[in-house]
N, C-alpha and C positions, 0 to 999 in steps of 0.2 A: 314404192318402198318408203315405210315411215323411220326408217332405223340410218342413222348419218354415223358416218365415223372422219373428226377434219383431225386433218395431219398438218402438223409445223413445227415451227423452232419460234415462232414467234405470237407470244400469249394476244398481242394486242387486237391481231388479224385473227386469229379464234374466234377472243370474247368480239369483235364485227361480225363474226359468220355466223356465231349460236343468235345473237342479236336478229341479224336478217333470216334466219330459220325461225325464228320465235312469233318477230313482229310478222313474216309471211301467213303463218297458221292463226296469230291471233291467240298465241298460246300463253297459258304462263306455268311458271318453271317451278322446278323440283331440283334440285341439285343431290347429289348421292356419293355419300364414297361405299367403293364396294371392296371390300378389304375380309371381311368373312363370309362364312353362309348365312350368320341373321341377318348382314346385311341384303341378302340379296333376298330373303324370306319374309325383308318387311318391303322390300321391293317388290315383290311380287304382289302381294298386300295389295300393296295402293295400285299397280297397276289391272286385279281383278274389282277393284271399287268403277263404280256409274261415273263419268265427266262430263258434265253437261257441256265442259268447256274443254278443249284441246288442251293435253298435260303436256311438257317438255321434260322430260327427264335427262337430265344434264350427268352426264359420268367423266369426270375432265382424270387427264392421266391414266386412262384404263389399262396400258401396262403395266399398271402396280397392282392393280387388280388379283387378287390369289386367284389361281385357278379354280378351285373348288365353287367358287362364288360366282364366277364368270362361266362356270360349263351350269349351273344353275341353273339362270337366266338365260340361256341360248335361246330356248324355245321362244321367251319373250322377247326378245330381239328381231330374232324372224317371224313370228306374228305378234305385233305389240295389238291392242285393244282397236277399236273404232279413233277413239280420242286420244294415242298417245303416239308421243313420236321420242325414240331415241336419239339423244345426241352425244356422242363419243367423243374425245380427243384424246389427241399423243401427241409425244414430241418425235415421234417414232415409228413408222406402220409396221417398220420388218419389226418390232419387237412387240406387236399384239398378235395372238395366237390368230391359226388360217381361218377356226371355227367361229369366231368372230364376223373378223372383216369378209368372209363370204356373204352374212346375212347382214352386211351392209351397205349404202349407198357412201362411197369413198370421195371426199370432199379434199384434195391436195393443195395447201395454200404455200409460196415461198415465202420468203421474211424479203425485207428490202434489201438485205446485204446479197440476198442470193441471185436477187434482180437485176441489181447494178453492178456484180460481177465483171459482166462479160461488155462494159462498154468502155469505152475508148476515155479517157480523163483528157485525153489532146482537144478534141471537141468542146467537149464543157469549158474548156481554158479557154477554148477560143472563142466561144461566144459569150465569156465574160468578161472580155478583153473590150477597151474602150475602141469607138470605131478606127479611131489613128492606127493603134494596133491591128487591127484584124488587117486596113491596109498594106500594111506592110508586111503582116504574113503574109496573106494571098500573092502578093508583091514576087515573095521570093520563090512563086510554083511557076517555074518556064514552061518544060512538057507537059505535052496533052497527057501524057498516061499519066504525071502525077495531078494532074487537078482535075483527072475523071476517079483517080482513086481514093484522092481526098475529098470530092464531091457525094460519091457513094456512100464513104464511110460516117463524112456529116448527115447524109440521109436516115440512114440506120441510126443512127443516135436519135436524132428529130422523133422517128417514129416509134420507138422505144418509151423516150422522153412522153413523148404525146399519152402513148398507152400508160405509162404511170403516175402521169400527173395531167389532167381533165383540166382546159381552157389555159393552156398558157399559151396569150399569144406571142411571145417573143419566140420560143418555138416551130409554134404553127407556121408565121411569118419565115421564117428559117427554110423550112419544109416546102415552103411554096417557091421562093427563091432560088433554093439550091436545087432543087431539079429542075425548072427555070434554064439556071445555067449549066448543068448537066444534059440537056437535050440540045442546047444550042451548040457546046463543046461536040459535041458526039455529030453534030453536022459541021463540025465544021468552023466551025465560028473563032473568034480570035478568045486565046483563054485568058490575055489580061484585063478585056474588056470584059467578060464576062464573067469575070473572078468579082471582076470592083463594081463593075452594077450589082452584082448579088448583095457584096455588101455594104454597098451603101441604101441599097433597100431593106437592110436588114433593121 
């Protein structure tokens, strides 16, 4: 399928994914607003002309797009040329028509904020906490069930963290320690010693 449609709230992670479609194909771009029918008649245009080279035809916002303009262009969407490849955006899928995004390959990027939603800010604090401090946190988890469930949930962060941000080793390090002492706790093991070795190898 040469036809993309990326979806998000955030323009930066877009213009990265038209970028890595572009530079994949070797292509270069055309950008387009399609807002009437001569637009989409001089679109057409260029997309029955020869390319010797892969065209990107860039349509950014295509829920503003008129209808009239966009039922136009369908057929070219779903069979664009030898050398052309459509590329779509919105800040919106449910608000581009179905005739659309069926005849495309649907590219769903989240923003950072949508990312780091769902993670814990206790975590983060505490491993920017000097190591005195983390001490004396860990200090204050007596039972096993809280320092297998603070152990876990430090996990998921690590691995979170890791997936969004490539080569940090103060994480990494994190990740290998806290399960470390999460397998030891789970056998058994004493949880203040295995609380303060994790972080002092932290």
């Amino acid at each position: 399928m040469n036809s993309f449609i990326i979806a998000s709230t955030d323009k930066k992670r877009i213009e990265e994914k038209i970028n890595e479609i572009v530079k994949k194909n070797q292509a270069i771009v055309s950008e387009f607003k399609l807002k009437t029918i001569e637009d989409a008649r001089e679109l057409k245009e260029l997309t029955k002309l020869s390319h010797q080279q892969k065209l990107a035809v860039i349509i950014k916002e295509v829920e503003k797009a008129s209808l009239p303009a966009l039922n136009a262009i369908l057929k070219n969407i779903e069979e664009p040329g030898p050398n052309i490849i459509f590329i779509l955006t919105t800040r919106n899928i449910k608000s581009v028509i179905p005739t659309v995004i069926s005849r495309c390959q649907i590219i769903k990027l989240t923003s950072k904020r949508e990312e780091n939603k769902d993670i814990n800010p206790e975590y983060l604090a505490f491993l920017n906490k000097k190591k005195g401090l983390q001490l004396l946190y860990v200090d204050k988890i007596k039972k096993r069930e809280e320092a297998l469930e603070f152990l876990e949930g430090l996990i998921q962060f690590c691995e979170k963290s890791i997936y969004q941000k490539e080569r940090d080793t103060k994480i990494s390090r994190c990740l290998i320690h806290a399960n470390q002492a999460l397998l030891a706790i789970k056998s058994n093991a004493n949880v203040k010693l295995q609380l303060t070795r994790m972080v002092i190898n932290l």
